[in-house]
C-alpha atoms as one frame of an Amber mdcrd trajectory, in Angstrom:
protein
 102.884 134.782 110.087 105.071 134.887 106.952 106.167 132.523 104.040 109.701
 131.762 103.465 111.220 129.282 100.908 113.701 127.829 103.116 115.111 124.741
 102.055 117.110 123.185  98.723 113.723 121.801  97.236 111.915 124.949  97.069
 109.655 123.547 100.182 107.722 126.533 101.708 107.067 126.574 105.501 104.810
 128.626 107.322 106.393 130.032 110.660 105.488 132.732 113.157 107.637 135.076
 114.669 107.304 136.711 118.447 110.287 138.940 118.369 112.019 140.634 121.243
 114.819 142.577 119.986 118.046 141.307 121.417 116.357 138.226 122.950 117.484
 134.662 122.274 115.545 132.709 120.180 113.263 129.318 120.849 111.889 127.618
 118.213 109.018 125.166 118.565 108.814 122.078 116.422 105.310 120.140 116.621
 104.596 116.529 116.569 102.941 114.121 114.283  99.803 115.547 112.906  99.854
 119.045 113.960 100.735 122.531 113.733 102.529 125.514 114.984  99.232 126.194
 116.631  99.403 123.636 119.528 101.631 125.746 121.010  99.440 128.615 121.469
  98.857 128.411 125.131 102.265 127.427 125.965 103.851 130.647 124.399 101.545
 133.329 126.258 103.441 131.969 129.245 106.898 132.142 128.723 109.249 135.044
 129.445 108.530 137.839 127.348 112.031 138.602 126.689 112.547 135.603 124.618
 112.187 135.288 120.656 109.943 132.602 120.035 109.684 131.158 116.790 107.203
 128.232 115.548 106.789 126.729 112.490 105.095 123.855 110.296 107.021 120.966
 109.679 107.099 119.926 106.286 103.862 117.854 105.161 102.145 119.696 108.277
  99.707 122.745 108.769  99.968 125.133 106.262 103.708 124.219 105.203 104.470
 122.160 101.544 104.112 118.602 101.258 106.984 117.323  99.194 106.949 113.875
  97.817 107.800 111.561 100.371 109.980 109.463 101.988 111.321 111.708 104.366
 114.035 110.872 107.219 114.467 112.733 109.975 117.667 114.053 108.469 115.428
 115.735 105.737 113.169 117.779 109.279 116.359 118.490 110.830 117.905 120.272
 107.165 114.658 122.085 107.214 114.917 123.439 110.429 118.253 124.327 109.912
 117.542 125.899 106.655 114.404 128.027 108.446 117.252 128.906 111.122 119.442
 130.424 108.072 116.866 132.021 106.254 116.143 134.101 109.496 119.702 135.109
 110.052 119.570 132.929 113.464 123.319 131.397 114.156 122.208 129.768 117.589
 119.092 128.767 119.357 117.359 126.652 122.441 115.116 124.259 120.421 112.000
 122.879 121.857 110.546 119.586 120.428 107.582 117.330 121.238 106.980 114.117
 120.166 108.929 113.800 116.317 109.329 117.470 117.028 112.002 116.264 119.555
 113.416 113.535 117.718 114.083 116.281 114.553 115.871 118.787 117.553 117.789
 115.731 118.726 119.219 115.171 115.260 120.103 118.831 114.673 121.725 119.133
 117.956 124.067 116.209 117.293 125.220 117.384 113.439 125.295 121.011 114.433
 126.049 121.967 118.282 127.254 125.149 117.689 124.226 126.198 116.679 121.996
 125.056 119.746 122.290 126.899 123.547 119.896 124.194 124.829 117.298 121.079
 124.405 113.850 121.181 125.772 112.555 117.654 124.164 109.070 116.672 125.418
 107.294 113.236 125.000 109.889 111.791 122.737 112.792 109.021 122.242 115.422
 107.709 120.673 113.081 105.366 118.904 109.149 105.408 119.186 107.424 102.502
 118.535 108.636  99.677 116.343 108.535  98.913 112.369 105.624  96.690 112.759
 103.019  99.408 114.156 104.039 101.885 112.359 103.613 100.127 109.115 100.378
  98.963 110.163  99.280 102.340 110.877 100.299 103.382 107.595  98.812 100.624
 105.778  95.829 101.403 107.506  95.898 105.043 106.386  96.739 104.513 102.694
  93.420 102.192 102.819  91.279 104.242 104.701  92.432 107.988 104.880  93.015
 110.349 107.854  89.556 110.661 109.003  89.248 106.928 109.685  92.224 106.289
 112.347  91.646 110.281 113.720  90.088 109.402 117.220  92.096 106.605 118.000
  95.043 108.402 116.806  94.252 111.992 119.200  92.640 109.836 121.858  96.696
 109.314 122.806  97.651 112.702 122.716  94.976 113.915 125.695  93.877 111.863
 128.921  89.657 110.651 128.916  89.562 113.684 131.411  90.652 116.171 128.951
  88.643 114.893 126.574  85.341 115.235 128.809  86.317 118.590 130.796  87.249
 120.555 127.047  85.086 118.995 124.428  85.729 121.868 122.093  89.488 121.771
 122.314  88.957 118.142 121.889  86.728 118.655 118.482  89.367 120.576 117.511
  92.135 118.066 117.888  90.141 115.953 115.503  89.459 118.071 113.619  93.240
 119.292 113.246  94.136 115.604 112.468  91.882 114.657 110.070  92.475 117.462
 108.228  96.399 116.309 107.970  97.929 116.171 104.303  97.780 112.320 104.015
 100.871 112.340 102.526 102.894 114.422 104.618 101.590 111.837 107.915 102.508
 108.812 106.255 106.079 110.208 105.150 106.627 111.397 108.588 105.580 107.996
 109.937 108.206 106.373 107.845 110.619 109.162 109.335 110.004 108.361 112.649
 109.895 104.001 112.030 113.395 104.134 110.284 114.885 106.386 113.039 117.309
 105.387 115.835 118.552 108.444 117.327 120.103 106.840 120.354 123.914 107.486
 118.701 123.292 111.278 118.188 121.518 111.519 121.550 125.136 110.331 122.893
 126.858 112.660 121.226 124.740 116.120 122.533 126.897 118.489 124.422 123.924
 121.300 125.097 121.898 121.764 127.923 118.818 119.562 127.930 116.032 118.995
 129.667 113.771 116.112 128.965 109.610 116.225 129.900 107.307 113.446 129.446
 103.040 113.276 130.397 103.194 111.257 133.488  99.870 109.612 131.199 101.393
 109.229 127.721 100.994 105.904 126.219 102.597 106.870 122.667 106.313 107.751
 124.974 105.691 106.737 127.885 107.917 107.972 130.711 110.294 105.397 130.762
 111.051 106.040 127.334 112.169 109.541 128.313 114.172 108.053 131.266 115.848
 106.115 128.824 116.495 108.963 126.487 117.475 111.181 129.195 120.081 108.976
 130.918 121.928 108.284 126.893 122.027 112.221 127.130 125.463 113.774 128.988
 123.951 115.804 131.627 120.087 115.615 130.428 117.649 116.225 133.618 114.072
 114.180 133.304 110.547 115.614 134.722 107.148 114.260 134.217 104.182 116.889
 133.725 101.247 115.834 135.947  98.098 115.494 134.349  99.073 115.330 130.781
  98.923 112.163 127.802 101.530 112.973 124.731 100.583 116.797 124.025 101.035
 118.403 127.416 101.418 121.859 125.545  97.403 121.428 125.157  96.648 119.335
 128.522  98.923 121.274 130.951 100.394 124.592 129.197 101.179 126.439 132.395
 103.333 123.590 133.779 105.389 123.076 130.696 105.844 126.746 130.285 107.035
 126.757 133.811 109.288 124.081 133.057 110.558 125.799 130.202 111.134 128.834
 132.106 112.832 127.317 135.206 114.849 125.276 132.601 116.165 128.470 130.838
 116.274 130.592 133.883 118.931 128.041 135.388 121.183 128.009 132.290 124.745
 129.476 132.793 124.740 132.864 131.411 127.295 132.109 129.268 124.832 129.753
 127.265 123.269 132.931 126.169 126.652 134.496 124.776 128.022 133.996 121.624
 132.070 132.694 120.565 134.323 133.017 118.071 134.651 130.833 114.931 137.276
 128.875 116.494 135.425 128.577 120.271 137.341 131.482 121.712 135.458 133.693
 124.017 135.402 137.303 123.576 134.881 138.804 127.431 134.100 142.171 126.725
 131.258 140.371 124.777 130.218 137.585 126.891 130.284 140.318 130.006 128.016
 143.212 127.794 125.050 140.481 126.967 125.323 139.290 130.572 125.300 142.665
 132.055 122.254 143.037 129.917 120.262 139.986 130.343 120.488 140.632 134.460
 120.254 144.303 134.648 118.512 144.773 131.396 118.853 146.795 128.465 117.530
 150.489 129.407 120.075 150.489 132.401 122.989 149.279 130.567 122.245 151.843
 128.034 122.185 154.664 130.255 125.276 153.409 132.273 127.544 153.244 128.497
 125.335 157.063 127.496 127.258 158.275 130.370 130.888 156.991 130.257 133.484
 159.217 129.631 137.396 158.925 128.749 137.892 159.302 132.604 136.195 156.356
 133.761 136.174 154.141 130.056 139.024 151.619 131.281 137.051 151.268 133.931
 133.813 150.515 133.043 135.605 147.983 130.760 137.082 146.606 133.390 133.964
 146.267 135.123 132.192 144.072 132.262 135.150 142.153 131.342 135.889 140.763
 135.093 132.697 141.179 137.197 130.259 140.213 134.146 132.483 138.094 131.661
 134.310 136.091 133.928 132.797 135.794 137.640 129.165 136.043 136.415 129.723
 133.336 133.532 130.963 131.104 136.051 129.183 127.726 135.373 128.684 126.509
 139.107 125.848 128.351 139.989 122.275 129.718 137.459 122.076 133.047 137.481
 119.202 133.212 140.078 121.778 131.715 142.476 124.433 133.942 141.835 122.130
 136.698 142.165 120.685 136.124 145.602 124.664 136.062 146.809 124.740 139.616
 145.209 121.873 140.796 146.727 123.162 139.086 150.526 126.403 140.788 150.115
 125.493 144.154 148.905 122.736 144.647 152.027 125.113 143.388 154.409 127.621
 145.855 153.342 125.315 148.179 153.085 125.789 149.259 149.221 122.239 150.802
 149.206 122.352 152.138 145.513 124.102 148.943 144.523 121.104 147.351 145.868
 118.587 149.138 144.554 119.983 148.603 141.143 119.552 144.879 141.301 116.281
 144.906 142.964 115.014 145.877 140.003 116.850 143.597 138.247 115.258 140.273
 139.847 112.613 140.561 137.248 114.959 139.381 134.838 116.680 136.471 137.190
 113.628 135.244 138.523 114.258 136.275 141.867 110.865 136.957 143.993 109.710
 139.176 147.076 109.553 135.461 148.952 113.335 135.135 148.007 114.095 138.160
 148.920 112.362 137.968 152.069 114.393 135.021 153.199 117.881 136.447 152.192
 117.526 139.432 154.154 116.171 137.697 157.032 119.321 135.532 156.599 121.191
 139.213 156.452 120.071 140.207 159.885 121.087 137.516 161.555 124.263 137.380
 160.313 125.302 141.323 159.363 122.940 143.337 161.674 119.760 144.055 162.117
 120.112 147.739 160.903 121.510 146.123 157.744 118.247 144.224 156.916 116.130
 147.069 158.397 117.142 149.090 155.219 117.646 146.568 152.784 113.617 145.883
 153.271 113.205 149.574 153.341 114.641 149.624 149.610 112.608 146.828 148.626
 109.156 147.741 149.548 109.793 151.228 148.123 110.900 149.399 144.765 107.559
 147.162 144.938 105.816 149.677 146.119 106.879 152.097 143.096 105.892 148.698
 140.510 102.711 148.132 142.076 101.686 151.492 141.911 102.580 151.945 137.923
 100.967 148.580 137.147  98.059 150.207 138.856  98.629 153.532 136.570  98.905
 151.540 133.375
C-alpha cells in the first residue's frame, strides 16, 4: 500500500497496487461505507496477468475526509487524478454500488481513458431524496454506530449473515467505524445524482452485475441501467444481497474474467492522439497477450535483416488486422486457429498455441471437442496427432506443477 496526494485539494488516498508488468490495469472503486479491502477475495481470483489497482474513496478507509458536499463529479476527478498520478492513460474500471455510479461518470467525461465497465449493484439513480435525507438526518443525530446493522444487513443475505458470523462482525464493524462525515457527504453524492444522461453517452465495453437478493439495487434497477447503456450485457450473481464481492467472490471474479476474456483484443491496444491506429502496435501487444511475452521475446531475439520485413509483416496483418477483428473474442478466434492448424497439420504451429490457451482461456474440454470436430472433418490421422501434441504439452505442465 502507498500514499499519494492525488487530487487539486491536497486529498490523500490510500491505494494498493498488484502489478504485472505490461498488464492492463483494473481499478476497483468500493461502495458506501467501505474500503479497498472488500475486494480482497475477489482479486485472488482474477487473471494474474492483470494490474489491479484498489483504492479508498475519499471520506472512506484510510483515505482524507475533505469537507463535504461532494458530487459524484468530485469521486470521478479523484479517480481520474489517482489514474494520472500513476502514469495510467487507460483502464477497465470496476465499480460497486456508488463505486459504479463514480466509473459511470468517468466513463462518460473521459472515454478515451476507459477499455471497459464492470459496474456491479448500481444505477443511474439509487434511491430517492427523501430516504436518503432521512438516513442522513438520522446519522447526524445518532452517529454511525446507531444505523450500522440495518445499514450492512442490506449488503449480505440472513444466510450470510448466519453461515460467516465473523465476516459479518466485521462488516459492522467496518461500518461503524466510517468517518461520519465522509458517509453523509457521499450520501448527498449519491441523492443529487442522475447519471442516466452519461450512462447514454458510454461507448466502452460494459458489463452490468447485480445480487439476484439486493434490496438497496435491486435487479431491475440494473436492467434499467443496462438497457440506457449502448451495448451493456446484464447478469445476476446467485446467492448474493448488494456486496457480492464478499457473498459470492468466485462468481464475480468469474464474471469479471469471462467479461475481459471476451473483449476484442483491440480493447487492450492503445491509439494515437487523434484515434488513428498504429498496426505494428496494435499487432505486437496482441501477439503478446495470446502467445505471451517470453515467446514473443525470443521470436524478435532472433530476427535478422533476412527475415525483418517479414516478421513485420507477420504482426502487422495476421496480429494487427485479422486478430483485432471485432466479430469474434479472442477465445473464439483462437479455437478456429487451433481447428485449422491440426487439420493442416502445422504441428509446430500447433504446439505454439497450445501453450498459448492459458492466456485465451481455452481448456483441455475445448480442445477436446475441436479436435474431435477435426477428425471428422480433416482425418482421423489429423486429430490422432493433434491429441498427441496436446497431452505431451499437459503432460509436460502437469509434471512441472508437480516439480514446483
Amino acid at each position: 500500500m502507498a500514499f499519494r496526494v492525488v487530487n487539486h485539494v491536497n486529498n490523500l488516498m490510500l491505494h494498493t497496487l498488484e502489478s504485472y508488468q505490461g498488464a492492463f490495469p483494473l481499478i476497483f472503486i468500493n461502495s458506501l461505507g467501505t474500503n479497498l479491502g472488500i475486494w480482497d477475495s475477489v482479486v485472488s481470483k482474477l487473471d494474474q496477468r492483470l494490474r489491479v489497482i484498489r483504492y479508498d474513496k475519499r471520506g472512506h478507509g484510510l483515505s482524507d475526509c475533505p469537507t463535504g458536499p461532494y458530487t459524484i463529479r468530485d469521486h470521478a476527478d479523484d479517480l481520474g487524478a489517482l489514474l494520472d498520478s500513476l502514469d495510467i492513460e487507460k483502464a477497465v474500471l470496476v465499480g460497486i454500488s456508488v463505486g459504479g455510479m463514480i466509473a459511470l461518470d468517468f466513463a462518460a467525461h473521459h472515454p478515451d481513458r476507459v477499455r471497459a465497465l464492470v459496474l456491479c449493484d448500481t444505477g443511474a439513480t439509487i434511491g430517492n431524496a427523501t430516504t436518503w435525507n432521512e438516513r442522513i438526518d438520522t446519522l447526524t443525530r445518532h452517529g454511525m454506530a446507531y444505523l450500522a446493522e440495518s445499514i450492512a444487513a442490506r449488503w449480505v443475505t440472513p444466510a450470510f449473515q448466519k453461515s460467516k458470523p465473523a465476516m459479518w462482525h466485521g462488516c459492522l464493524n467496518l461500518l461503524a467505524r466510517t468517518p461520519l462525515a465522509g458517509y453523509i457527504a457521499t450520501c448527498e453524492a449519491i441523492r443529487d445524482a442522475d447519471l442516466s444522461d452519461a450512462a447514454r453517452a458510454i461507448t466502452a465495453p460494459t458489463l452490468v452485475l447485480c445480487g439476484d437478493s439486493d434490496v438497496s439495487t435491486p435487479p431491475d434497477s440494473g436492467r434499467a441501467l443496462a438497457a440506457l447503456i449502448p451495448g451493456a450485457r446484464f447478469e445476476l450473481i446467485a446467492g448474493a444481497a448488494h456486496l457480492p464481492c464478499l457473498e459470492q467472490p468466485d462468481l464475480l471474479a468469474q464474471q469479471i474474467n469471462d467479461f475481459l476474456m471476451r473483449l476484442p483484443l483491440s480493447v487492450i491496444t492503445e491509439r494515437g492522439a487523434g484515434g488513428e491506429v498504429n498496426p505494428f502496435a496494435q499487432g505486437m501487444a496482441i501477439r503478446r497477450a495470446v502467445l505471451g511475452d517470453a515467446h514473443v521475446d525470443r521470436a524478435e531475439a532472433n530476427t535478422t535483416p533476412f527475415d525483418a520485413d517479414f516478421q513485420r509483416f507477420i504482426t502487422e496483418v495476421a496480429w494487427g488486422k485479422v486478430w483485432a477483428r471485432p466479430h469474434f473474442d479472442p477465445k473464439t478466434r483462437h479455437l478456429l486457429t487451433l481447428a485449422m492448424l491440426a487439420a493442416l497439420g502445422k504441428e509446430k504451429e500447433l504446439q505454439m498455441h497450445i501453450r498459448a490457451t492459458e492466456n485465451t482461456g481455452v481448456t483441455p474440454d475445448d480442445l477436446r471437442e475441436v479436435f474431435m470436430q477435426v477428425a471428422i472433418y480433416a482425418g482421423v490421422p489429423a486429430a490422432n496427432r493433434a491429441f498427441a501434441i496436446a497431452k505431451s504439452w499437459y503432460s509436460y505442465r502437469a509434471f512441472s506443477s508437480e516439480d514446483d
